[in-house]
N, C-alpha and C positions, 0 to 999 in steps of 0.2 A: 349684630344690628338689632335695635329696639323693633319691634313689629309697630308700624302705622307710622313711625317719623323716619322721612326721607332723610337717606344718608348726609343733604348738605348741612341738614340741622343740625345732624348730631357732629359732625366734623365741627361747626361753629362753636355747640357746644362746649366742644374737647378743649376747641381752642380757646375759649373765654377761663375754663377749668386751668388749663397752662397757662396763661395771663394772669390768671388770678394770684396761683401760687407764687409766680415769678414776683410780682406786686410783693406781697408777701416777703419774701424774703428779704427784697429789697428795700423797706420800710423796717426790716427788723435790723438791716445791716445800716439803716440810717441810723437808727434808733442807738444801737450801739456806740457804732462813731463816735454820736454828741455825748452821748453820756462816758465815753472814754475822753472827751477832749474839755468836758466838764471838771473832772478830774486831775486834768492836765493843770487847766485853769487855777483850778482848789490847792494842788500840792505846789506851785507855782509863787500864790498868791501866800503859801502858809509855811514859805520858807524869807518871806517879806519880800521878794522880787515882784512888784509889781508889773507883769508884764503880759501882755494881750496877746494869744497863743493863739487866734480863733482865725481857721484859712478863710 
């Protein structure tokens, strides 16, 4: 425990610190996705099948 901040602070804290990182991840796993369905797109588009892959 931090000395001077009540425990519910720091619990809130903690919790924003795991929201955060969760955020986090999950924005990098967005991130991903499109840029693999980007690609999808690209190798789709560069075999001349015109065809719209996007869910």
């Amino acid at each position: 425990m931090i000395d001077g901040v009540n425990v519910s602070t720091q619990v809130n804290v903690a919790l924003l610190k795991e929201l955060f990182e969760f955020q986090k991840e999950l924005m990098s796993q967005f991130i991903n996705d499109s840029l693999d369905n980007k690609e999808t797109q690209i190798s789709t588009l560069n075999r001349g099948n015109i065809i719209d892959v996007r869910a």
